[in-house]
C-alpha positions as CSV (number, residue, x, y, z in Angstrom):
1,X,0.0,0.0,0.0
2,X,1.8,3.5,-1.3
3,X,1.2,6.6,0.7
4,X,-1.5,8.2,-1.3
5,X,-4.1,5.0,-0.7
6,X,-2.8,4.7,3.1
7,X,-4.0,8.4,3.6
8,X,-7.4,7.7,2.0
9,X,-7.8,4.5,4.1
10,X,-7.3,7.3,7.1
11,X,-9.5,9.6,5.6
12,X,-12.3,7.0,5.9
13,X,-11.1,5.8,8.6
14,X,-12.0,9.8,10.1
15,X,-15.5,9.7,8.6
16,X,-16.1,6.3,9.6
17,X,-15.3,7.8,13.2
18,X,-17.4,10.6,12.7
19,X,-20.4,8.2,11.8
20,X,-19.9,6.1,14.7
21,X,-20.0,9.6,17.0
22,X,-23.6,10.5,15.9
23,X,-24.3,6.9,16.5
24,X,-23.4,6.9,20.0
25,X,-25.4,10.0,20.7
26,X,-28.5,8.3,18.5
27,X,-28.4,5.3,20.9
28,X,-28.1,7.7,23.8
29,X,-31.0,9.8,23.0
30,X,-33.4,6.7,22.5
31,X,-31.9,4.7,25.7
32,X,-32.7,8.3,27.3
33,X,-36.6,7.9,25.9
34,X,-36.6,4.0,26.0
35,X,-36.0,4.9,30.1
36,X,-39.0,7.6,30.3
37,X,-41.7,5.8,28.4
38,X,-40.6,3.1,30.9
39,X,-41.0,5.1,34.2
40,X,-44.1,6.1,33.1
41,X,-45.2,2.8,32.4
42,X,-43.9,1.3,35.6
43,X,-45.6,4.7,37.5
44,X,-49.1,4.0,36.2
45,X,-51.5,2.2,38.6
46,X,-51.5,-1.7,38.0
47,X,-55.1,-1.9,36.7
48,X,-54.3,0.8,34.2
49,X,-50.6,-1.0,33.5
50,X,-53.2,-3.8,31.7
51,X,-55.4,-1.5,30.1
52,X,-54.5,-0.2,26.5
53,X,-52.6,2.9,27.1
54,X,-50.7,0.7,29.4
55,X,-49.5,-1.8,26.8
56,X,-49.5,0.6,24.1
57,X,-46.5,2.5,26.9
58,X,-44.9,-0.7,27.4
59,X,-44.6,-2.2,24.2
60,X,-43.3,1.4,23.0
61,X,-40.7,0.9,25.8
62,X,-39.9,-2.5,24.4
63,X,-39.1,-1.4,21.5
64,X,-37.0,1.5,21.9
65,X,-35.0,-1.0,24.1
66,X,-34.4,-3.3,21.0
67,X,-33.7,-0.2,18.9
68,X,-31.1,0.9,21.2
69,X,-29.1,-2.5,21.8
70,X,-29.5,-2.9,18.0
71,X,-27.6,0.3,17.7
72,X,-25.2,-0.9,20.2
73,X,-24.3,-4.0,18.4
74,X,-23.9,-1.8,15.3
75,X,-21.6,0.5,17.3
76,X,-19.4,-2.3,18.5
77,X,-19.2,-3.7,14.2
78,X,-18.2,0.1,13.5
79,X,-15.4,0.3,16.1
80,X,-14.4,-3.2,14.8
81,X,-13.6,-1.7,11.4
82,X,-12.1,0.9,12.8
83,X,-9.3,-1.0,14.3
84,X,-9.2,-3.1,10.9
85,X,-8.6,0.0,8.8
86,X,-5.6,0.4,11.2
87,X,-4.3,-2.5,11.2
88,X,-4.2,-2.5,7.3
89,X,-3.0,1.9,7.5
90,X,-0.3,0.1,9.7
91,X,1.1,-2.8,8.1
């Protein structure tokens, strides 16, 4: 690998970075949301925790749970390419 392609590989390596950034503060912001819809669902009154509105709130919760650890996992294969890209810039 000549110079010129190993400071391209670096240059993606920097947006790559970038990208996984935004992630992190994506998955933040939902585990932040996933947590209220929660409290409000574990602050309602049981008999209203089995009505609509209260599975409508929990399976909402549920969700933005999943959505969250999806983005996690996707966050741990970005920082895995991350170190790939320098262990190639490197060699």
């Amino acid at each position: 690998m000549n110079k010129k392609q190993r400071k391209k590989l670096t240059e993606q390596k920097v947006k790559i970075e970038s990208a996984h950034d935004i992630l992190e503060g994506v998955r933040e912001e939902i585990e932040e949301i996933f947590g209220e819809e929660q409290e409000k669902f574990d602050n309602l009154p049981e008999g209203l925790q089995e009505s609509d509105l209260g599975q409508k709130l929990q399976e909402i919760a549920e969700i933005l749970e999943e959505v969250a650890s999806d983005l996690d996992d996707v966050s741990s294969q970005v920082s895995e390419i991350v170190d790939k890209i320098d262990e190639v810039v490197n060699l």
